[in-house]
ZAMIDO-357089 format. One record per atom (N, C-alpha, C): residue number from 1; residue in three letters; x, y, z. Coordinates in steps of 0.2 Angstrom, whole numbers, padded with zeros to 4 digits. Layout:
+-----+---------+-------+-------+-------+
| num | residuo |     x |     y |     z |
+-----+---------+-------+-------+-------+
| NUM |     ALA |     X |     Y |     Z |
...
+-----+---------+-------+-------+-------+
This chain:
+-----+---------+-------+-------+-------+
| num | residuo |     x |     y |     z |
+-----+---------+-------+-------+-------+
|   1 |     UNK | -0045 | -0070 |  0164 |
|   1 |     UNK | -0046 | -0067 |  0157 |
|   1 |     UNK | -0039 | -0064 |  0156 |
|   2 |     UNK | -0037 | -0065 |  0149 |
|   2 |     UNK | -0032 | -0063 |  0146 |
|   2 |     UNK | -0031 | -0055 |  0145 |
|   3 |     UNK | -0027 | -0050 |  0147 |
|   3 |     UNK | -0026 | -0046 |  0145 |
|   3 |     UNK | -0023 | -0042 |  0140 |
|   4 |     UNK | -0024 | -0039 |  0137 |
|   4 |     UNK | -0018 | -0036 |  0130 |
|   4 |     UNK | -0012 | -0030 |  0132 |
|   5 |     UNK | -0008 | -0033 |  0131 |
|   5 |     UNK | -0003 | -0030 |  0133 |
|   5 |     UNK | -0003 | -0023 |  0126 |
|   6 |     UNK |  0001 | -0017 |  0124 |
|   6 |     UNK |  0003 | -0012 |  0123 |
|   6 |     UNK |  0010 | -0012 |  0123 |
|   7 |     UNK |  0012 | -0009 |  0116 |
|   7 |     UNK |  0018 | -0006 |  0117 |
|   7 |     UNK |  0021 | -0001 |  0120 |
|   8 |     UNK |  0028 |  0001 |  0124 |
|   8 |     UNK |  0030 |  0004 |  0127 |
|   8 |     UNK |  0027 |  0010 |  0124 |
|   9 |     UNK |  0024 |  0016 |  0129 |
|   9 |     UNK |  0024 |  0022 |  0127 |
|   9 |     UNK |  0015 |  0024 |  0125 |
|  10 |     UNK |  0013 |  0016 |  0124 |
|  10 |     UNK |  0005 |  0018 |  0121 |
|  10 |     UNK |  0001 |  0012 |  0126 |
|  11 |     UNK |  0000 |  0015 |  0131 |
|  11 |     UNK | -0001 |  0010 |  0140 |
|  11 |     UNK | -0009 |  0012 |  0140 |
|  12 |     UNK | -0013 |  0017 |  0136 |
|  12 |     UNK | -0020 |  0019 |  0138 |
|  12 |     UNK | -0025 |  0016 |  0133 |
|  13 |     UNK | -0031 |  0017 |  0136 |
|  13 |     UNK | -0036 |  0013 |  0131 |
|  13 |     UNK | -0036 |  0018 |  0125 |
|  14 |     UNK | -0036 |  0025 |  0124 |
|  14 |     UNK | -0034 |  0028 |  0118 |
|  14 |     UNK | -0031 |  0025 |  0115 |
|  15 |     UNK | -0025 |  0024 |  0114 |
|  15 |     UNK | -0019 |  0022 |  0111 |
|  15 |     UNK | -0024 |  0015 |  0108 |
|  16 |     UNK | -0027 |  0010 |  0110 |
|  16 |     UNK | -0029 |  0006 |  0110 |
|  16 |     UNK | -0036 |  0005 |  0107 |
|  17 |     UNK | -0042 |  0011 |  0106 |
|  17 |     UNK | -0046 |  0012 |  0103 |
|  17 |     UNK | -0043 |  0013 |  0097 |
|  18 |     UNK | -0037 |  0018 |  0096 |
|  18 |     UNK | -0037 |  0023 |  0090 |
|  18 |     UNK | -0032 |  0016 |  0084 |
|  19 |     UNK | -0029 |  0013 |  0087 |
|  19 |     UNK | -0026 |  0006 |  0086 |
|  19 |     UNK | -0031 |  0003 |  0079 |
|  20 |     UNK | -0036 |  0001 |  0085 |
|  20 |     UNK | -0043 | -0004 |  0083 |
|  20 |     UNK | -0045 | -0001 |  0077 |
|  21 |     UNK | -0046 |  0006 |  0077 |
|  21 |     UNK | -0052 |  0011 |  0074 |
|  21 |     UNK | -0044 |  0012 |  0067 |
|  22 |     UNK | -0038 |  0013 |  0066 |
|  22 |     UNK | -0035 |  0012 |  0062 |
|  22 |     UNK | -0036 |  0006 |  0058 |
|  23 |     UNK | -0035 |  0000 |  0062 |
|  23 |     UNK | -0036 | -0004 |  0057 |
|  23 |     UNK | -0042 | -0006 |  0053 |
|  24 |     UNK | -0047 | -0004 |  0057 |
|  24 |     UNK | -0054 | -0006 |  0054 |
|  24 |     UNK | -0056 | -0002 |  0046 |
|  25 |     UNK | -0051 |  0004 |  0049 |
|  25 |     UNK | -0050 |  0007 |  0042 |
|  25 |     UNK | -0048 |  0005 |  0037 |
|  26 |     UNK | -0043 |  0003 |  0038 |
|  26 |     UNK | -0037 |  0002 |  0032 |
|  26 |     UNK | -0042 | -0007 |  0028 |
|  27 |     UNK | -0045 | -0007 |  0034 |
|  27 |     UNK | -0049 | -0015 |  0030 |
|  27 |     UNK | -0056 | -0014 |  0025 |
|  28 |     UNK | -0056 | -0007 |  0028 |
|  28 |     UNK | -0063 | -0004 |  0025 |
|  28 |     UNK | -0062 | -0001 |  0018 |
|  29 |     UNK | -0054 |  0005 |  0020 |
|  29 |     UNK | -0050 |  0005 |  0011 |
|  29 |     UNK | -0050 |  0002 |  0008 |
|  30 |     UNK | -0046 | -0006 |  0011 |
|  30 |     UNK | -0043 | -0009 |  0007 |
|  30 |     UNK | -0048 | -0015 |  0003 |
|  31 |     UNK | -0055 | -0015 |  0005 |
|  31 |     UNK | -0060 | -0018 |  0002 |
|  31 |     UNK | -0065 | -0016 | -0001 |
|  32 |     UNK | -0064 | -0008 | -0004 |
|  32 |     UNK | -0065 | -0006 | -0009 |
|  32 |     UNK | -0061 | -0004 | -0014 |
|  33 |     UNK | -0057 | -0006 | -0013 |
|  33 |     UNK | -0051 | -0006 | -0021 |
|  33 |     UNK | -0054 | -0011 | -0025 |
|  34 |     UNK | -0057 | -0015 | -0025 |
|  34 |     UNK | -0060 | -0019 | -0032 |
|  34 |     UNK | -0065 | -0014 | -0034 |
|  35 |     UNK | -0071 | -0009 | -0030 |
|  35 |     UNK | -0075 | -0008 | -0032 |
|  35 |     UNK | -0073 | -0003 | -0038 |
|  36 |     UNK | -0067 |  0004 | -0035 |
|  36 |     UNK | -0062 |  0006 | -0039 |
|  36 |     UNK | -0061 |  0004 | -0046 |
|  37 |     UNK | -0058 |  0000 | -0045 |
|  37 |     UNK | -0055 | -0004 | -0051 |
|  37 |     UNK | -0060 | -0005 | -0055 |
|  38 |     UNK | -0066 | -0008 | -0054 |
|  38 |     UNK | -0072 | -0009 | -0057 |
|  38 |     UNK | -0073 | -0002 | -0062 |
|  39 |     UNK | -0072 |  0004 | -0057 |
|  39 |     UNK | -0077 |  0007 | -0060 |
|  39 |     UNK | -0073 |  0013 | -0067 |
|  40 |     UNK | -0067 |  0010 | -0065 |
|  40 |     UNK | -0059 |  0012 | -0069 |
|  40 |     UNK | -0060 |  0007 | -0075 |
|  41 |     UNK | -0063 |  0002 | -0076 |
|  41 |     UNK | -0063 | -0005 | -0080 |
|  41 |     UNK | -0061 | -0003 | -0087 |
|  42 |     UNK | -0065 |  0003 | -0089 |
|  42 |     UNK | -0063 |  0006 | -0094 |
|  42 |     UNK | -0057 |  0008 | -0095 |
|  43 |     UNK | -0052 |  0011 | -0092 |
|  43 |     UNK | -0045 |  0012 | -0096 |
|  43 |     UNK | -0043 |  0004 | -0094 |
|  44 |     UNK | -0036 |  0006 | -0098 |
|  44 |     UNK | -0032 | -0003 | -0097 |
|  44 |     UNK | -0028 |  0000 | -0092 |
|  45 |     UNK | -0027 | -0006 | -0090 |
|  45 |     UNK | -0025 | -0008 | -0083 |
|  45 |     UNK | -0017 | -0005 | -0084 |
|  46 |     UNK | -0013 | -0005 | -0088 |
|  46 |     UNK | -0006 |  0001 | -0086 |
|  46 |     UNK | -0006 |  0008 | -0086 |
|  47 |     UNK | -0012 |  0008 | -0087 |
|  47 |     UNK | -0014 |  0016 | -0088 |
|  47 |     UNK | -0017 |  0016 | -0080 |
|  48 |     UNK | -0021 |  0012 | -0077 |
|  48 |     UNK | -0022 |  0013 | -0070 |
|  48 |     UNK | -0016 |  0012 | -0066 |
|  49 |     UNK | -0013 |  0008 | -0066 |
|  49 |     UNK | -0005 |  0008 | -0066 |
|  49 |     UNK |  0000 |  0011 | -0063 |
|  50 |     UNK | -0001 |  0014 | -0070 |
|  50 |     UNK |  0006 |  0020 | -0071 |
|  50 |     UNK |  0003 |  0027 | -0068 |
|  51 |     UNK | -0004 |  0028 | -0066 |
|  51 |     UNK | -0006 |  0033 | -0061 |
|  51 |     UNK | -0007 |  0031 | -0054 |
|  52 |     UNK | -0007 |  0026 | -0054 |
|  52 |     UNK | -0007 |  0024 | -0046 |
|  52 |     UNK |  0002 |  0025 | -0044 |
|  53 |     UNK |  0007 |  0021 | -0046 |
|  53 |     UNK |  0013 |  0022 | -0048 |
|  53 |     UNK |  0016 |  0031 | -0046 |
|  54 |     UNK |  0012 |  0034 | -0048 |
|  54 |     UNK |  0013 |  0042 | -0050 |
|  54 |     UNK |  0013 |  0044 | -0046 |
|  55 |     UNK |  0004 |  0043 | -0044 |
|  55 |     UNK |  0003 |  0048 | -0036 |
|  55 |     UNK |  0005 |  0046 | -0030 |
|  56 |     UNK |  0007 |  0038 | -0029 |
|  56 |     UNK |  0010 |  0036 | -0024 |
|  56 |     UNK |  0018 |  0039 | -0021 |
|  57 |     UNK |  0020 |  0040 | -0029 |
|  57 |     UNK |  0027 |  0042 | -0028 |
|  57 |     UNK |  0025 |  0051 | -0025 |
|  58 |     UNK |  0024 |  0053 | -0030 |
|  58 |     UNK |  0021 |  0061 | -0029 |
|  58 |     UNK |  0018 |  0059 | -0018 |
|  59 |     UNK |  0015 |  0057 | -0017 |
|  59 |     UNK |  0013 |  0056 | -0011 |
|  59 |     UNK |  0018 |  0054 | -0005 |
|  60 |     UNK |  0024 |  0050 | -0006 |
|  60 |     UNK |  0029 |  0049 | -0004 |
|  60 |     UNK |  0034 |  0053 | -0003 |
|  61 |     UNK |  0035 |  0057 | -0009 |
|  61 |     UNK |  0041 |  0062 | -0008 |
|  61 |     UNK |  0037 |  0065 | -0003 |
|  62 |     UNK |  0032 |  0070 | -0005 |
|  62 |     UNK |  0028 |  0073 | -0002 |
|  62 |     UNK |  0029 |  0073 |  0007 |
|  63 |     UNK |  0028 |  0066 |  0009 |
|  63 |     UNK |  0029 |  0064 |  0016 |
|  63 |     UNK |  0038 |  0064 |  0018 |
|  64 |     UNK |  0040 |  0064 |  0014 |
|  64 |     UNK |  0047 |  0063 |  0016 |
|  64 |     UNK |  0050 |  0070 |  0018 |
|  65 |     UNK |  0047 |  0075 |  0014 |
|  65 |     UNK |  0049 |  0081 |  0015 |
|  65 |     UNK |  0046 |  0084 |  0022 |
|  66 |     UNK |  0038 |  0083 |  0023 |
|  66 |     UNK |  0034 |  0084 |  0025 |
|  66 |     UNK |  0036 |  0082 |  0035 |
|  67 |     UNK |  0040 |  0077 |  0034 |
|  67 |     UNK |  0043 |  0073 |  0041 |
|  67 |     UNK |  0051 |  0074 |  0042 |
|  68 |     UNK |  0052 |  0076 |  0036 |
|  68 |     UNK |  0061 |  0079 |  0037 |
|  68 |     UNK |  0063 |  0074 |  0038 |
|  69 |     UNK |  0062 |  0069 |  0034 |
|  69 |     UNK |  0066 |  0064 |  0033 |
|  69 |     UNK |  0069 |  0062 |  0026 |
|  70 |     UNK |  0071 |  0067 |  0021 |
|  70 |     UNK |  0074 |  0068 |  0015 |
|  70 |     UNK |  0080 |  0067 |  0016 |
|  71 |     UNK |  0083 |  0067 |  0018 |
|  71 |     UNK |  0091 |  0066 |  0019 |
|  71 |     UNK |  0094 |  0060 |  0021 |
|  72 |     UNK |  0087 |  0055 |  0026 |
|  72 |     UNK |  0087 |  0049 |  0025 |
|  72 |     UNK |  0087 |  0045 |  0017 |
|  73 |     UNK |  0083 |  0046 |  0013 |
|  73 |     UNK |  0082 |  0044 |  0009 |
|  73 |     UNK |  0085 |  0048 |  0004 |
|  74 |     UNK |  0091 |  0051 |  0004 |
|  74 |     UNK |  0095 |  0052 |  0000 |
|  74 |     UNK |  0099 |  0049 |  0001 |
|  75 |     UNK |  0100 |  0046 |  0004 |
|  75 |     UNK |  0108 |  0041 |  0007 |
|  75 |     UNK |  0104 |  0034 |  0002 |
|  76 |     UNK |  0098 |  0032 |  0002 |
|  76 |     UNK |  0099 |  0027 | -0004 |
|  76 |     UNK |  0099 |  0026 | -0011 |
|  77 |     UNK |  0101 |  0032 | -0012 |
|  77 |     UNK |  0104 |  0035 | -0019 |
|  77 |     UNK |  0109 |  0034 | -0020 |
|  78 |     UNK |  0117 |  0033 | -0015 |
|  78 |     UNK |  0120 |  0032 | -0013 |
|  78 |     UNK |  0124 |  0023 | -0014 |
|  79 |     UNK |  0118 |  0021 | -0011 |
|  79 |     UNK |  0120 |  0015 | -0009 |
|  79 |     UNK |  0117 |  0010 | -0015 |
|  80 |     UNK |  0123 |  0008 | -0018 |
|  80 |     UNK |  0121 |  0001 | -0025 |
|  80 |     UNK |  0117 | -0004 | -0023 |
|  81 |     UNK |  0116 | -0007 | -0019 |
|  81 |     UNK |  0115 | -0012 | -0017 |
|  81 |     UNK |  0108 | -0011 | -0013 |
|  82 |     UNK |  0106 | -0006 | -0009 |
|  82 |     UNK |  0099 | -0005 | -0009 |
|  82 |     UNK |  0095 | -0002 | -0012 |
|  83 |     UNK |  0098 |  0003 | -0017 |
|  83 |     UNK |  0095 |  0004 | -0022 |
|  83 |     UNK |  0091 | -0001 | -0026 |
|  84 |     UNK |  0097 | -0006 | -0030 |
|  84 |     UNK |  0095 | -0012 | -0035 |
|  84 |     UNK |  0089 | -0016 | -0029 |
|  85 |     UNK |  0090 | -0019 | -0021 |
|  85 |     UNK |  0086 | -0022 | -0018 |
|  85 |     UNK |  0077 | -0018 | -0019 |
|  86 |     UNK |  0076 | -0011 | -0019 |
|  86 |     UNK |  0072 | -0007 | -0020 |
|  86 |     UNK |  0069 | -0008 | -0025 |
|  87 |     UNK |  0072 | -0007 | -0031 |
|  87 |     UNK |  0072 | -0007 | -0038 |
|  87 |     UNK |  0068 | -0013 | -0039 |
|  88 |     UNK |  0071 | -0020 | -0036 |
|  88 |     UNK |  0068 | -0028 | -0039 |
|  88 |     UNK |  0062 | -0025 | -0035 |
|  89 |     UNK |  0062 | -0025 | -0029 |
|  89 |     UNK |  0055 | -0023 | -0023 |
|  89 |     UNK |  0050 | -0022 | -0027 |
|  90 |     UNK |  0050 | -0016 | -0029 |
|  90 |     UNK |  0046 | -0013 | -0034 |
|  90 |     UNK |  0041 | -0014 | -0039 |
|  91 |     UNK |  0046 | -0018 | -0044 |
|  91 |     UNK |  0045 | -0021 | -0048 |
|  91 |     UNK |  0039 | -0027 | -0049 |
|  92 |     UNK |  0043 | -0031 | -0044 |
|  92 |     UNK |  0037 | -0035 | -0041 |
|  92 |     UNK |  0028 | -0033 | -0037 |
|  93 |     UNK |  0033 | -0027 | -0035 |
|  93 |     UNK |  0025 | -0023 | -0032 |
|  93 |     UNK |  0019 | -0021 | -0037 |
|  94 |     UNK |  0024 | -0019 | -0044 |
|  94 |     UNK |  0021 | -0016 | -0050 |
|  94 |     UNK |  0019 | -0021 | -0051 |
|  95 |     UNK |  0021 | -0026 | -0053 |
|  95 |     UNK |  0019 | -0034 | -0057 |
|  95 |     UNK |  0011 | -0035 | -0052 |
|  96 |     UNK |  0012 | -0036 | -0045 |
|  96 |     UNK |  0008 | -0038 | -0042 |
|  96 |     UNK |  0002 | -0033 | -0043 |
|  97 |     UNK |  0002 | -0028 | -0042 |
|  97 |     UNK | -0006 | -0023 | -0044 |
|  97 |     UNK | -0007 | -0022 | -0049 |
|  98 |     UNK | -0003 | -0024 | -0055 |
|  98 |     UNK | -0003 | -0025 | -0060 |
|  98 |     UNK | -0011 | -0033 | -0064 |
|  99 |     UNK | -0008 | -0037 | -0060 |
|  99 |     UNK | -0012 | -0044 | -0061 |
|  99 |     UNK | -0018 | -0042 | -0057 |
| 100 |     UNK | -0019 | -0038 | -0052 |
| 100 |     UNK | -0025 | -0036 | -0048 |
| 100 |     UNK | -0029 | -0032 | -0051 |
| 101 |     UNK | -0027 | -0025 | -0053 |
| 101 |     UNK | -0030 | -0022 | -0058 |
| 101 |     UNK | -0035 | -0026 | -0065 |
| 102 |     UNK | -0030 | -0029 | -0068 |
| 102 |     UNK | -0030 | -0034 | -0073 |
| 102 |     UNK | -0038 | -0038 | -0073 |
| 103 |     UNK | -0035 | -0043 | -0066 |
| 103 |     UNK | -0043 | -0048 | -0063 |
| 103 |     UNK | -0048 | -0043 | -0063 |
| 104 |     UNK | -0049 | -0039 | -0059 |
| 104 |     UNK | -0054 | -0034 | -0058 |
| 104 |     UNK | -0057 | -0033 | -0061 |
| 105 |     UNK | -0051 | -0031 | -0069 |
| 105 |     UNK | -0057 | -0027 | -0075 |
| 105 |     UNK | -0058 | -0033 | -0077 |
| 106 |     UNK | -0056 | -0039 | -0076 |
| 106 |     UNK | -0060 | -0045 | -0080 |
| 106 |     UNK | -0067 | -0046 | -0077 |
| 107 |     UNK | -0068 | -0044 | -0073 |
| 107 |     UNK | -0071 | -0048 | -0068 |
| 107 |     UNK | -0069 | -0054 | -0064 |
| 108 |     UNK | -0062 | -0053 | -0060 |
| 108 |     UNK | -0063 | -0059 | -0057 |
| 108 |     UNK | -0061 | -0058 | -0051 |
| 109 |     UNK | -0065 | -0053 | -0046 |
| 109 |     UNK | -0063 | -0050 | -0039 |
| 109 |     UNK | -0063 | -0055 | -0035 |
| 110 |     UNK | -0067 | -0062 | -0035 |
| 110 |     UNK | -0068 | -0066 | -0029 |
| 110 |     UNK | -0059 | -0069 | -0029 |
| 111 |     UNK | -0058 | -0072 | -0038 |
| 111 |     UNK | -0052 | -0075 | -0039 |
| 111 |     UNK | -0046 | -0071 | -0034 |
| 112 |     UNK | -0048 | -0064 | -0038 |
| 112 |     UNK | -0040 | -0058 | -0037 |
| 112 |     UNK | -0039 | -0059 | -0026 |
| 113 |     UNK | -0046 | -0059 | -0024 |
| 113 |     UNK | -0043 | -0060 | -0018 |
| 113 |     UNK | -0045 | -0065 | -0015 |
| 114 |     UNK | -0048 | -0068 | -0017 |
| 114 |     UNK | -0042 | -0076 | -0014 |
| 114 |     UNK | -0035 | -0077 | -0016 |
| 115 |     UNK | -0034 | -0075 | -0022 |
| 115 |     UNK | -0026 | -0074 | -0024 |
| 115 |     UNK | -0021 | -0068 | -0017 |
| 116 |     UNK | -0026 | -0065 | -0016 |
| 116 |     UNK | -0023 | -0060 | -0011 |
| 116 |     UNK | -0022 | -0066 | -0003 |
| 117 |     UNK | -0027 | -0070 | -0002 |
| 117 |     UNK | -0029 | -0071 |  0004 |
| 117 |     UNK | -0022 | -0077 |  0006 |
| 118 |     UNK | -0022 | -0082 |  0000 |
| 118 |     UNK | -0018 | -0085 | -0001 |
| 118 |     UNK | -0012 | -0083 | -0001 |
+-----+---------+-------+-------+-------+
């Protein structure tokens, strides 16, 4: 029988249940975002958007301050070239929940993730 190795530092079955029981979550979150979306159908979709967009940010800073890590990310403020890489990242991330948001309020949840699965 095959056993599953762990990363340095995390060698207990704790580490290992909390692992499992993280993931199971984030599958359970992330497979009620259509329901969401559904029940949002009513505004338009850049309006669900540009709040998702919001709080994410608001949520972000928040964590950065939160772990003392603002100083790290003040340095790519600095820097032209990962900024602009960040900038297009983004963009695309908006485009992309953008089109999902979109399907959703159409009705077309099976399409929007199979478009995700693929």
């Amino acid at each position: 029988m095959k056993t599953m190795t762990l990363p340095p530092g995390g060698n207990d079955q704790k580490t290992l249940r909390q692992g499992v029981f993280l993931g199971l979550a984030a599958y359970l979150f992330w497979g009620f975002f259509p329901v969401y979306f559904k029940a949002v159908a009513h505004v338009t979709p850049l309006e669900v958007l540009a709040h998702r967009v919001f709080w994410s940010m608001l949520l972000l800073l928040g964590l950065l301050v939160w772990s003392g890590q603002w100083p790290a990310a003040r340095k790519v403020w600095q820097d032209s070239r990962t900024l602009w890489l960040l900038c297009c990242s983004t963009i695309l991330i908006a485009v992309n929940w953008f089109v999902f948001i979109y399907a959703v309020g159409k009705g077309e949840v099976l399409q929007s993730s199979l478009g995700y699965f693929i």
